[in-house]
N, CA, C and O atoms as CSV, one atom per row, in Angstrom:
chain,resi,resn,atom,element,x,y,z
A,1,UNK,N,N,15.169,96.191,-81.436
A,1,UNK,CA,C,14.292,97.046,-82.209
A,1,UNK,C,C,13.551,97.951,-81.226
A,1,UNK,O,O,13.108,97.479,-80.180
A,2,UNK,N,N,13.432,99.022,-81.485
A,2,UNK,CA,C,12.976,100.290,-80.704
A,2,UNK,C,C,11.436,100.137,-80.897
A,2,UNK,O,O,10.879,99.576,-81.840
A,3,UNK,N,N,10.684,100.926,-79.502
A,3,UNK,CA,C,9.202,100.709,-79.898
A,3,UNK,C,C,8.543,101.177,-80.915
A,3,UNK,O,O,7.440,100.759,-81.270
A,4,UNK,N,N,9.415,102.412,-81.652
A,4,UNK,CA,C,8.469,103.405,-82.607
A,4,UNK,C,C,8.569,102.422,-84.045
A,4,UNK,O,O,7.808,102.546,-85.005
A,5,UNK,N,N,9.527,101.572,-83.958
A,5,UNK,CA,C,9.863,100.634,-85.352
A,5,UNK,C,C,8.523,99.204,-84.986
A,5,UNK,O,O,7.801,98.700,-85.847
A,6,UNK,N,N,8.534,98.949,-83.932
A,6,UNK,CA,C,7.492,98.024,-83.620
A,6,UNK,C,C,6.341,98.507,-83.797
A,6,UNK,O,O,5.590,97.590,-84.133
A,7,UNK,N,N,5.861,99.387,-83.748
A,7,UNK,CA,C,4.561,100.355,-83.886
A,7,UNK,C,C,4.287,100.563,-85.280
A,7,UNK,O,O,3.285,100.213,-85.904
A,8,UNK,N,N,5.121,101.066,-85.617
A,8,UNK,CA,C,5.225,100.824,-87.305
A,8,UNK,C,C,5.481,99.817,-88.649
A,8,UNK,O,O,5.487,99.802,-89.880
A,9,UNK,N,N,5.679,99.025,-87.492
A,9,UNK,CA,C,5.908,97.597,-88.270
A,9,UNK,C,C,4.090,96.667,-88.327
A,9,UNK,O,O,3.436,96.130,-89.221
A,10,UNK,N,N,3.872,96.933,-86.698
A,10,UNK,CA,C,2.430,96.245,-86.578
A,10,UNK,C,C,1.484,97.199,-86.983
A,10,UNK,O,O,0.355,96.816,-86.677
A,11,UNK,N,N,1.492,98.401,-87.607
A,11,UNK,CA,C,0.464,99.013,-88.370
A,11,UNK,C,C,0.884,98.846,-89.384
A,11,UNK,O,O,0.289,99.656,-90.095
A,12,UNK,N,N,1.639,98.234,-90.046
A,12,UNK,CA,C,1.744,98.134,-91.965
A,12,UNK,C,C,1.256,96.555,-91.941
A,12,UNK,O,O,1.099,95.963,-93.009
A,13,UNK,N,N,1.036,95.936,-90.748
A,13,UNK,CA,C,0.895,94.353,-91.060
A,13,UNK,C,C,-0.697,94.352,-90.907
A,13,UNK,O,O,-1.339,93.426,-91.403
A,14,UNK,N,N,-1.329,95.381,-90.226
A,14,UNK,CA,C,-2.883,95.154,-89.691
A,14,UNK,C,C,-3.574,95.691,-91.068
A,14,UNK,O,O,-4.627,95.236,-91.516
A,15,UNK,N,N,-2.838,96.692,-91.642
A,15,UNK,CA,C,-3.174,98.033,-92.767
A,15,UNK,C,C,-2.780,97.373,-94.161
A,15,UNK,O,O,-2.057,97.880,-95.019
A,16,UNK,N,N,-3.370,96.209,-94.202
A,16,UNK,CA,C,-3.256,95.540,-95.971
A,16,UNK,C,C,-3.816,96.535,-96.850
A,16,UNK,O,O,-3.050,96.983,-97.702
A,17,UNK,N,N,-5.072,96.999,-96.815
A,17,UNK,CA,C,-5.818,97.923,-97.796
A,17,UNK,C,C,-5.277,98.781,-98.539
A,17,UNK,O,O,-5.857,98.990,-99.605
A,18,UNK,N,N,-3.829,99.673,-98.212
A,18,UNK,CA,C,-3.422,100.355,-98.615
A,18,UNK,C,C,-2.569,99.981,-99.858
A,18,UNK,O,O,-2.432,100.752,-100.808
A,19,UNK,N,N,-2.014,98.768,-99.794
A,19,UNK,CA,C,-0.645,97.837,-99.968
A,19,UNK,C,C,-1.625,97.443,-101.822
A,19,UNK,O,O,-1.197,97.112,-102.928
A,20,UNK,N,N,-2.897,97.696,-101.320
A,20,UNK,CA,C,-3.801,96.545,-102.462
A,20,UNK,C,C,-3.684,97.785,-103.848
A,20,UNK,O,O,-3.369,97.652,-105.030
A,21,UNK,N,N,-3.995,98.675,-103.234
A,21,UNK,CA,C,-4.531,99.905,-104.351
A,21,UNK,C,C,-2.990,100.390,-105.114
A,21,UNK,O,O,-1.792,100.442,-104.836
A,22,UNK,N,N,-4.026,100.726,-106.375
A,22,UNK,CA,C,-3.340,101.441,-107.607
A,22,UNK,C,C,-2.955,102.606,-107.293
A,22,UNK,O,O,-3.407,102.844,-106.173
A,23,UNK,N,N,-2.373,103.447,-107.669
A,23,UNK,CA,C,-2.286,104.816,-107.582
A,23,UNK,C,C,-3.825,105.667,-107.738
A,23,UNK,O,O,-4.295,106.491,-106.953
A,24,UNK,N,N,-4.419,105.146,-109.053
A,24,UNK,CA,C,-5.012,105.989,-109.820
A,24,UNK,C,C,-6.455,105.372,-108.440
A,24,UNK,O,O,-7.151,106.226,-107.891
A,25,UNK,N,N,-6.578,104.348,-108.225
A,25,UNK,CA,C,-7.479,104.231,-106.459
A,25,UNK,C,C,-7.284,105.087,-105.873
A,25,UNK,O,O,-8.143,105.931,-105.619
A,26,UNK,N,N,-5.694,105.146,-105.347
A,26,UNK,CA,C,-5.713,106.077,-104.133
A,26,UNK,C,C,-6.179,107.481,-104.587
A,26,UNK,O,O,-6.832,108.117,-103.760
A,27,UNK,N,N,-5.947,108.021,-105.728
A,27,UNK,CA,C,-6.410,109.582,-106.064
A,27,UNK,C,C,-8.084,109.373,-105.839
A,27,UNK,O,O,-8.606,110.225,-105.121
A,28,UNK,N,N,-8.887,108.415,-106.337
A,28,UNK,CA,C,-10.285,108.447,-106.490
A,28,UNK,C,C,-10.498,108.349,-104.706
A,28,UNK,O,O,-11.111,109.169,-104.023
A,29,UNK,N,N,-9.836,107.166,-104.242
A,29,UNK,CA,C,-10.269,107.346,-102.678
A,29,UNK,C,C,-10.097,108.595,-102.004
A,29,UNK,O,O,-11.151,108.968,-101.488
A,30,UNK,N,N,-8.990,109.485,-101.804
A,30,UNK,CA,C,-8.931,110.741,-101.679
A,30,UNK,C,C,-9.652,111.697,-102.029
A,30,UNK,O,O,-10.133,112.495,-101.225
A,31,UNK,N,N,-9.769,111.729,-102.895
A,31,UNK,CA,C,-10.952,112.572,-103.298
A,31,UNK,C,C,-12.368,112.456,-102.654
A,31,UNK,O,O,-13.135,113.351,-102.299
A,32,UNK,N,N,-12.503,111.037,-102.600
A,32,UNK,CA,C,-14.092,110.861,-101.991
A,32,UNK,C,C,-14.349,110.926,-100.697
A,32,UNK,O,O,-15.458,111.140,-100.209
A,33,UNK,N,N,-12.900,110.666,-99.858
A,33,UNK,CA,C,-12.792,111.301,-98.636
A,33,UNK,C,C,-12.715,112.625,-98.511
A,33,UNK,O,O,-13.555,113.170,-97.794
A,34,UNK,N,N,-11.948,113.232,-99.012
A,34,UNK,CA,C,-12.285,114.885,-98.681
A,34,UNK,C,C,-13.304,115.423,-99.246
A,34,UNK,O,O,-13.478,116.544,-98.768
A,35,UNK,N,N,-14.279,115.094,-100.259
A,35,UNK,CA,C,-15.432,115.697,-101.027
A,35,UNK,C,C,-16.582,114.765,-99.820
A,35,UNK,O,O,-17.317,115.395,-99.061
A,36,UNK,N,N,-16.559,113.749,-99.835
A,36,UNK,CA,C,-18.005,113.165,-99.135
A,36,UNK,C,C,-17.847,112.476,-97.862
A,36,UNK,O,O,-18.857,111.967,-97.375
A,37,UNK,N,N,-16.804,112.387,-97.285
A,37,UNK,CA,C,-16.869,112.015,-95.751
A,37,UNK,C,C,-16.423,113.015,-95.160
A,37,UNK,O,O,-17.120,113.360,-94.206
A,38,UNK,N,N,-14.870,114.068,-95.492
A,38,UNK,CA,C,-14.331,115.680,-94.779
A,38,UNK,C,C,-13.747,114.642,-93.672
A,38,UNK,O,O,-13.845,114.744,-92.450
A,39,UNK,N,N,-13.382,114.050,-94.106
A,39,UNK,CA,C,-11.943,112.578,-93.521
A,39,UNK,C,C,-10.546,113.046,-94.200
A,39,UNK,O,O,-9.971,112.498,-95.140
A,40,UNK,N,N,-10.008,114.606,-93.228
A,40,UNK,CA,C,-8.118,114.837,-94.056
A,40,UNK,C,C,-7.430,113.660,-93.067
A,40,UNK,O,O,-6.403,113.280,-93.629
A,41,UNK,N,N,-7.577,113.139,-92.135
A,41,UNK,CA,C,-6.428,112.290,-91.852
A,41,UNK,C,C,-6.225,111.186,-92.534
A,41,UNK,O,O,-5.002,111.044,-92.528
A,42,UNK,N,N,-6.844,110.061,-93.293
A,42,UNK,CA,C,-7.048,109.331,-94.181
A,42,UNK,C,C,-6.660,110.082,-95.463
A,42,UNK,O,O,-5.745,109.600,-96.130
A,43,UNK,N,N,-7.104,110.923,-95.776
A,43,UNK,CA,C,-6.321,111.392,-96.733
A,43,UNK,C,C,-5.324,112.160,-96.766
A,43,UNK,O,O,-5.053,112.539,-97.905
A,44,UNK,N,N,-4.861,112.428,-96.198
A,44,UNK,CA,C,-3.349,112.986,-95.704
A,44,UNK,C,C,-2.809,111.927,-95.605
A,44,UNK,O,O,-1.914,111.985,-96.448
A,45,UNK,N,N,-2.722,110.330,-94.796
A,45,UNK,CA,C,-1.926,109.512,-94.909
A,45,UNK,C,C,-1.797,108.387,-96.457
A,45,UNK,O,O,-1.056,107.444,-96.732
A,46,UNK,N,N,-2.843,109.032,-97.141
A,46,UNK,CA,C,-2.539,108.640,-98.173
A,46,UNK,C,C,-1.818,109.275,-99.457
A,46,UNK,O,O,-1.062,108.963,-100.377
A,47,UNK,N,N,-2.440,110.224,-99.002
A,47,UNK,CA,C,-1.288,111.441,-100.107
A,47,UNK,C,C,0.561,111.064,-100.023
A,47,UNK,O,O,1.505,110.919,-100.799
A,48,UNK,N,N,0.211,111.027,-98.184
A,48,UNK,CA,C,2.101,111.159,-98.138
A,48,UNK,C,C,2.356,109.735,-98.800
A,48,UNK,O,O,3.164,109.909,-99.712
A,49,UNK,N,N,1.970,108.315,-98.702
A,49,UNK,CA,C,2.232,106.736,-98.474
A,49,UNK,C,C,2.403,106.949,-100.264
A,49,UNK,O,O,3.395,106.503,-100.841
A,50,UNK,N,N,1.386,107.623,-100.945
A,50,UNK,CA,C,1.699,106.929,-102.343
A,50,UNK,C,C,2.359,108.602,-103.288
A,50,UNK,O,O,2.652,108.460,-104.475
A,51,UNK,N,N,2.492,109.767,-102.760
A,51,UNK,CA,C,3.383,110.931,-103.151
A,51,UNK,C,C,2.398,111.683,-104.112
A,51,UNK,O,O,2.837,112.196,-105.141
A,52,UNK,N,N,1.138,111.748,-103.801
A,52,UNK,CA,C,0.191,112.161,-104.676
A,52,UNK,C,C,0.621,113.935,-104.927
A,52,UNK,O,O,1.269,114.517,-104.057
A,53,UNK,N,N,0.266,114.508,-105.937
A,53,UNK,CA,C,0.532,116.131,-106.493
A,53,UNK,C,C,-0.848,116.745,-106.759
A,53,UNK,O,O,-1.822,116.281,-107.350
A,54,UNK,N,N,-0.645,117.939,-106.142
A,54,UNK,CA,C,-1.869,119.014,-106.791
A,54,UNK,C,C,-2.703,118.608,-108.432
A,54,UNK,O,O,-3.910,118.524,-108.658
A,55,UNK,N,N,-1.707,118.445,-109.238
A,55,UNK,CA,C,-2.338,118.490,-110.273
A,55,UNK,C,C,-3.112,117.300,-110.355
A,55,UNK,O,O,-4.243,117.425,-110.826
A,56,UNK,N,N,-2.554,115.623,-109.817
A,56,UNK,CA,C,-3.172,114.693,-110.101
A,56,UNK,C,C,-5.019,114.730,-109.471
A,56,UNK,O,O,-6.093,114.520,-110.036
A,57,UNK,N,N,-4.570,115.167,-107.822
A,57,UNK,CA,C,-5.535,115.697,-107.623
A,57,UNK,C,C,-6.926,116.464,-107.980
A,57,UNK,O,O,-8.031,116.201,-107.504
A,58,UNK,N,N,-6.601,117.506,-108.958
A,58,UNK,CA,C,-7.148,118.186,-109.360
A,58,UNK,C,C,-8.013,117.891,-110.380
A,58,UNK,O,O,-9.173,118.252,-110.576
A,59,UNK,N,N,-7.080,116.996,-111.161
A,59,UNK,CA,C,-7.830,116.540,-112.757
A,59,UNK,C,C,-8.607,115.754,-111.885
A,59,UNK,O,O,-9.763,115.779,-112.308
A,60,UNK,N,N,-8.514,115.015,-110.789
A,60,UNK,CA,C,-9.759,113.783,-110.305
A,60,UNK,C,C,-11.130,114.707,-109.996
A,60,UNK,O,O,-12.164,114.057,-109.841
A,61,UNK,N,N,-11.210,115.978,-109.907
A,61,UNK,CA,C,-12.038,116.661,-109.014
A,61,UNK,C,C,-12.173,117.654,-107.724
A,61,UNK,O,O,-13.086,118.417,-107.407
A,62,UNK,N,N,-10.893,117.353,-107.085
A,62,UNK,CA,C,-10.847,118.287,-105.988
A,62,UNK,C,C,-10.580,119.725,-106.230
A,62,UNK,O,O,-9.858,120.324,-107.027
A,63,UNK,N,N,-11.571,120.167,-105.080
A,63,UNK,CA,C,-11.712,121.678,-105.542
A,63,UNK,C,C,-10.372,122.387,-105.060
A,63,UNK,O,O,-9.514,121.807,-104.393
A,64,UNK,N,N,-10.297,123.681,-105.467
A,64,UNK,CA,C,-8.985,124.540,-105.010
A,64,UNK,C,C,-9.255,124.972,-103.686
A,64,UNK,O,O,-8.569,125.798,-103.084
A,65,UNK,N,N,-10.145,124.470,-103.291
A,65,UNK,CA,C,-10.083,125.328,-101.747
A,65,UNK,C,C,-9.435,124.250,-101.333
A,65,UNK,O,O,-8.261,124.459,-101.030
A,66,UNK,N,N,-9.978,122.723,-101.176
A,66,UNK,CA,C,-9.423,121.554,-100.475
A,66,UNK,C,C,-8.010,121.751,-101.187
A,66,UNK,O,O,-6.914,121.641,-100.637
A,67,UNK,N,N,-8.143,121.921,-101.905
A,67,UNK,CA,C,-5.876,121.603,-102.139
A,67,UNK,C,C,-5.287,122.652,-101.371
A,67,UNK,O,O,-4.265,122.319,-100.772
A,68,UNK,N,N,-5.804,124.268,-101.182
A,68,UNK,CA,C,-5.239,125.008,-100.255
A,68,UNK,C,C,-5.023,124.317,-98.805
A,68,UNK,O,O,-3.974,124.192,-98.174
A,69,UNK,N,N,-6.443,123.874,-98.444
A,69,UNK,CA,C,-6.078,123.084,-96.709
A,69,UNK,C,C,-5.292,122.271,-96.799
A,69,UNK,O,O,-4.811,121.887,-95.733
A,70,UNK,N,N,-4.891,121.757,-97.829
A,70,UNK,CA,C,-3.642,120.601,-97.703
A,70,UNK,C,C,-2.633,121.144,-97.440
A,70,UNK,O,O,-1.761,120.572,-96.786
A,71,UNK,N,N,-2.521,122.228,-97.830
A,71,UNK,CA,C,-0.965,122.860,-97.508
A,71,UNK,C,C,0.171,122.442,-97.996
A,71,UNK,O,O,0.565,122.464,-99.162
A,72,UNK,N,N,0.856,121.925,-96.715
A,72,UNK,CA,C,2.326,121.754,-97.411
A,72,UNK,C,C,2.123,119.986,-97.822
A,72,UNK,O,O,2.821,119.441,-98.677
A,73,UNK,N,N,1.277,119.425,-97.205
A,73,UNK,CA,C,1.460,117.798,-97.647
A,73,UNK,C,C,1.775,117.812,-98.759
A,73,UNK,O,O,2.772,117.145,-99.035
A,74,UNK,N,N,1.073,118.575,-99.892
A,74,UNK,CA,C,0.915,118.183,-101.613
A,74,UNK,C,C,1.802,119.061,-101.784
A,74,UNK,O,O,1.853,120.194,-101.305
A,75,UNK,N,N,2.910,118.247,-102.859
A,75,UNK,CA,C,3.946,118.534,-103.816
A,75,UNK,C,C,3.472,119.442,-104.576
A,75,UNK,O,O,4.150,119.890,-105.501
């Protein structure tokens, strides 16, 4: 096994939190990271992990400027 598969293996085993949440969590956590902490790497790795979309986004609250800085992440 190559190191980048070991690296990625021991961050999905340390990183339970993610594994726990609903979808409809991860949109509310996202949101509250980019509206009240301005934390995109946390939310960028959550967008990609659970395939979140502009629109779901949107109906939660996020403004159109934050979905522009997302760029290409969001579907």
């Amino acid at each position: 096994m190559g190191k980048a598969k070991q690296r990625s293996f021991a961050r999905a085993r340390n990183s339970y939190k993610k594994y726990d949440m609903t979808r409809e969590q991860a949109v509310d956590f996202v949101v509250s990271e980019l509206i009240i902490n301005n934390n995109y790497d946390n939310a960028k790795e959550f967008i990609m992990l659970f395939g979140l979309t502009a629109d779901e986004l949107g109906e939660a609250g996020l403004s159109y400027e934050h979905l522009r800085s997302l760029g290409r992440i969001i579907k």
